[in-house]
C-alpha positions as CSV (number, residue, x, y, z in Angstrom):
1,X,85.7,129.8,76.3
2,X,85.7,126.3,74.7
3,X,84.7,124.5,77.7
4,X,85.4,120.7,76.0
5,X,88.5,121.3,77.4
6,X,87.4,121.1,81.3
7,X,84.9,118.0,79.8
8,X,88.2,116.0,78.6
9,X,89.5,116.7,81.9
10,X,87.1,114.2,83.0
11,X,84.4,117.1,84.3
12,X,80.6,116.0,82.8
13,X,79.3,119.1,81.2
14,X,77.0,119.8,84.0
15,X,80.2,119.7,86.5
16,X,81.9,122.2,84.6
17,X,78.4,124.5,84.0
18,X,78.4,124.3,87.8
19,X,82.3,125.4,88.4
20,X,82.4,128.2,86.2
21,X,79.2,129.4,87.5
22,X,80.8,129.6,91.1
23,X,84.0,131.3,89.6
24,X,81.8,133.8,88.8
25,X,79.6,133.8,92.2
26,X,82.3,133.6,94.3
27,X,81.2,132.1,97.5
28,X,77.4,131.6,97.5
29,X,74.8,129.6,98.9
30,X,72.8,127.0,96.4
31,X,69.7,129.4,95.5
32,X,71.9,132.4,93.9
33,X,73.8,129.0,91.8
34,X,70.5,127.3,91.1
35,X,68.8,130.7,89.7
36,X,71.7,130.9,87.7
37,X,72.3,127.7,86.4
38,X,68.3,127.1,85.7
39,X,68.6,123.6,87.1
40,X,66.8,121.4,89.5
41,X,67.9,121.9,93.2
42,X,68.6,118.4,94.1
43,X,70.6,118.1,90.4
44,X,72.6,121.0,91.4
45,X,73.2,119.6,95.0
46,X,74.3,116.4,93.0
47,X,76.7,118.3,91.1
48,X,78.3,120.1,94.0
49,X,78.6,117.1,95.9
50,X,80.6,115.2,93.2
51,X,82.9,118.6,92.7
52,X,83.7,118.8,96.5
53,X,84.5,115.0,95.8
54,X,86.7,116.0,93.6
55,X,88.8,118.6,95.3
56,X,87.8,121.5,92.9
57,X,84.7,122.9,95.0
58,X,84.6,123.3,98.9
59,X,82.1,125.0,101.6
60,X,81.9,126.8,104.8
61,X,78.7,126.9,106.8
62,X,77.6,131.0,107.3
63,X,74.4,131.6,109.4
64,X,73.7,128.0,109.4
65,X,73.6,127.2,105.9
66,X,76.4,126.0,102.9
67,X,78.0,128.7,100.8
68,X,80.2,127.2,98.1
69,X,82.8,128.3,96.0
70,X,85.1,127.1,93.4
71,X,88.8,126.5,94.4
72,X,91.6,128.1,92.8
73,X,91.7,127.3,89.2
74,X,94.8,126.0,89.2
75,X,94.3,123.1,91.1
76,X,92.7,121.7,88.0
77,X,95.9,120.8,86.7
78,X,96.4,119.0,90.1
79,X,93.3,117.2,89.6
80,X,94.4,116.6,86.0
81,X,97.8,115.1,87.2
82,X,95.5,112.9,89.5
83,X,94.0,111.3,86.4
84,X,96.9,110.1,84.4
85,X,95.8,109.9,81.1
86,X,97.2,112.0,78.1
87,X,98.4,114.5,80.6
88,X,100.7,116.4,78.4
89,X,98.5,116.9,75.5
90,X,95.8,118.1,78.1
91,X,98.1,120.1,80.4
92,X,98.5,122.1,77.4
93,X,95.1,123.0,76.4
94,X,93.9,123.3,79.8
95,X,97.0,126.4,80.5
96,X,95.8,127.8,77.7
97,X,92.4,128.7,79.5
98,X,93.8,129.3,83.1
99,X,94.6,133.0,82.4
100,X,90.3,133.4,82.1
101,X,90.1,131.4,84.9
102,X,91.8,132.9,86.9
103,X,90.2,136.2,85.9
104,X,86.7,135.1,86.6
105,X,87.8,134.2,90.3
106,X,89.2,137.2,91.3
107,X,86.6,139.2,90.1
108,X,84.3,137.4,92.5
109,X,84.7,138.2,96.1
110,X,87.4,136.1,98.4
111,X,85.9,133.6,100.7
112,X,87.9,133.8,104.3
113,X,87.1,130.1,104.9
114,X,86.3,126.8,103.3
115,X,85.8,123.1,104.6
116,X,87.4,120.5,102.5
117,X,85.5,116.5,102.3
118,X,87.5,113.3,101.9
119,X,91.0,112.1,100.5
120,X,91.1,114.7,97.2
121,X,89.9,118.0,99.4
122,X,93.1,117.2,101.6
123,X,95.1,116.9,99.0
124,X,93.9,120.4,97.9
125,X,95.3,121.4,101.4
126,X,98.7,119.8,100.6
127,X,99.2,121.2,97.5
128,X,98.7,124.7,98.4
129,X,101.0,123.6,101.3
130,X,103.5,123.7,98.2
131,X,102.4,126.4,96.0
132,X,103.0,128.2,99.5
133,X,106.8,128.0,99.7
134,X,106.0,129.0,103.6
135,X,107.3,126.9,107.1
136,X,104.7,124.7,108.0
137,X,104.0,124.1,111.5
138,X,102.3,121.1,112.9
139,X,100.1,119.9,116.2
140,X,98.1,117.3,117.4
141,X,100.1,114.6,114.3
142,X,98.9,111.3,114.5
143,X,100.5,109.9,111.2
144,X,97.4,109.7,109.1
145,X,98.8,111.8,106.2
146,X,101.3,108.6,105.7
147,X,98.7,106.0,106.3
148,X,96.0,107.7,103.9
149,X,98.6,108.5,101.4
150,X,101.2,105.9,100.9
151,X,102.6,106.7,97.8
152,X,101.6,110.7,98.1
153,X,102.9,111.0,101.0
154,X,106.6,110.0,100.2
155,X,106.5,112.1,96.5
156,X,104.9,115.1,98.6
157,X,107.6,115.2,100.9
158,X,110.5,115.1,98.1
159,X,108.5,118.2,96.5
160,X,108.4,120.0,99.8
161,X,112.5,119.6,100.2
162,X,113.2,120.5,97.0
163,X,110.8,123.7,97.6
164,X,113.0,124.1,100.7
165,X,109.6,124.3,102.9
166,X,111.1,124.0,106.6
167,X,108.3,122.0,108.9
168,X,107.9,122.0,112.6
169,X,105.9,118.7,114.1
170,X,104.7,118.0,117.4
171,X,103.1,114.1,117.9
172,X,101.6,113.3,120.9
173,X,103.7,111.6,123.4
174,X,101.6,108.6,123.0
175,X,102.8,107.5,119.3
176,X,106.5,108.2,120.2
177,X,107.5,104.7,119.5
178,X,105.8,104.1,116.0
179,X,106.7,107.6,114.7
180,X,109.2,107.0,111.8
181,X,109.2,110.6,110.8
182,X,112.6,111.1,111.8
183,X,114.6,110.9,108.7
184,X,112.2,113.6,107.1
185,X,114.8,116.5,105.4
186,X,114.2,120.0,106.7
187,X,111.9,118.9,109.6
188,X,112.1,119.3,113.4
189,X,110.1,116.7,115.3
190,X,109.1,117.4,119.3
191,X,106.7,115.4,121.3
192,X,103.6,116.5,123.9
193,X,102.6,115.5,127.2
194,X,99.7,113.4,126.6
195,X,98.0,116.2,128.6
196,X,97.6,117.9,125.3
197,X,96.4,115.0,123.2
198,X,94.3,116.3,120.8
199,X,91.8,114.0,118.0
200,X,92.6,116.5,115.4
201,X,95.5,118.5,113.5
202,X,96.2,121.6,113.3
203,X,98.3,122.6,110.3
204,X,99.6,126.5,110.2
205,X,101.4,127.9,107.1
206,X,101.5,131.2,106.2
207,X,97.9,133.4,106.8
208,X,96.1,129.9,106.9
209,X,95.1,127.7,109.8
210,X,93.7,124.1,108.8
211,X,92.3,121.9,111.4
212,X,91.8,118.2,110.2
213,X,89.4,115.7,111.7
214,X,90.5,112.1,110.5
215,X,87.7,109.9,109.8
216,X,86.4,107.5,107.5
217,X,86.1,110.4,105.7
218,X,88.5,112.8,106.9
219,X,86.8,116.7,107.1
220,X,88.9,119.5,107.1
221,X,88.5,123.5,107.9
222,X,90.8,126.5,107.0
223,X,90.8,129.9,107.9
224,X,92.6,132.5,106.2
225,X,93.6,135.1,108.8
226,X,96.5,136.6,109.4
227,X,95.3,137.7,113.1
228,X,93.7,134.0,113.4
229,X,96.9,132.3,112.0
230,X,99.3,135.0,114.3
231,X,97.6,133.7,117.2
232,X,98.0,130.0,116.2
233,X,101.4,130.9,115.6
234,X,102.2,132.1,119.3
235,X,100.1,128.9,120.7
236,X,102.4,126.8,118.8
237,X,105.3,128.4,120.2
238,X,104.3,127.5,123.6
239,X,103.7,124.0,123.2
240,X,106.8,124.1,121.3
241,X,108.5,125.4,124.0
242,X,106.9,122.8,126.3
243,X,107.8,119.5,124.2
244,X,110.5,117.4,124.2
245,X,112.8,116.0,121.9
């Protein structure tokens, strides 16, 4: 594989050493990556940290320790679009390699959970929100998806009506009066007792349950389950059933 490609992407070469090394791990703590990539441990730890940064890597904690695995290739191209430089040319070179990509990843056994760090990990989230196509179902909204992404958030929302991705939102009684979520296409918007208020959000779209904690730098953690996100599901229903318009 002619990995200048990933480099021009903006990826160092040490960046994409690590990534394709994980594609081929799958989810794995940092001593199986280190053995294989030959590095230092705190260079590799480096490394990671800057991928996670930017959206292409993510975590879950297992037995108290950090496994890591490479996201879904495609979100590359996301993280291309995210650069804004000679896109087109690039686009092209980088779908030429995707199909290996891909291939690497699936060979590799399928992590059930990850945990996603700062603004470009949750925008991981709301792209596969998209690539879903699935209703999306909301608790606990506080409005920081429009106040961390401004411009995002407006563009995302256009992509998700012409996907025809219906959304279900319940706010916290509290924030009735600055919600202006109300002109959003294909959305139904209830509100919760305050007995409910909750510091985090819940997101739940097809076998995947995100819970978001908004910080300075927002942390987020998804399961894929489709017992975990069934369950979600009927909670939702209740509270739905609960709120008011």
């Amino acid at each position: 594989m002619d990995t200048k490609i990933l480099e021009d992407l903006g990826l160092t070469f040490n960046e994409v050493k690590v990534y394709l090394a994980l594609l081929d791990l799958g989810s794995t703590a940092a001593g199986p990556l280190i053995r294989k990539l030959h590095m230092h441990r705190a260079a590799v730890y480096d490394l990671l940290d800057m991928l996670i940064e930017k959206g292409i890597v993510s975590y879950v904690i297992q037995a108290n320790r950090k496994c890591f695995e490479a996201q879904d290739p495609d979100r590359l191209l996301e993280y291309l679009e995210s650069k804004k430089s000679e896109l087109d040319e690039k686009k092209l070179e980088l779908e030429k390699i995707l199909p290996e990509l891909h291939l690497r990843k699936k060979l590799s056994k399928e992590q059930e959970a990850n945990i996603y760090k700062g603004k470009k990990g949750l925008k991981s989230i709301f792209e596969d929100i998209l690539k879903d196509k699935r209703e999306w179902l909301i608790f606990g909204a506080s409005g920081k998806f429009k106040e961390l992404f401004p411009a995002y958030y407006i563009h995302f929302h256009n992509r998700r009506v012409d996907s025809k991705i219906h959304m279900k939102i319940l706010f916290n009684n509290s924030i009735r009066k600055e919600r202006r979520e109300k002109d959003l296409k294909l959305s139904e918007i209830r509100y919760l007792s305050d007995k409910y208020l909750t510091p985090s959000t819940t997101y739940i779209y097809n076998d995947k349950v995100v819970i978001i904690s908004w910080g300075e730098e927002p942390i987020a953690f998804m399961i894929k389950s489709e017992e975990i996100a069934g369950s979600y599901r009927q909670f939702f229903a209740i509270l739905w059933k609960d709120a008011k318009r």
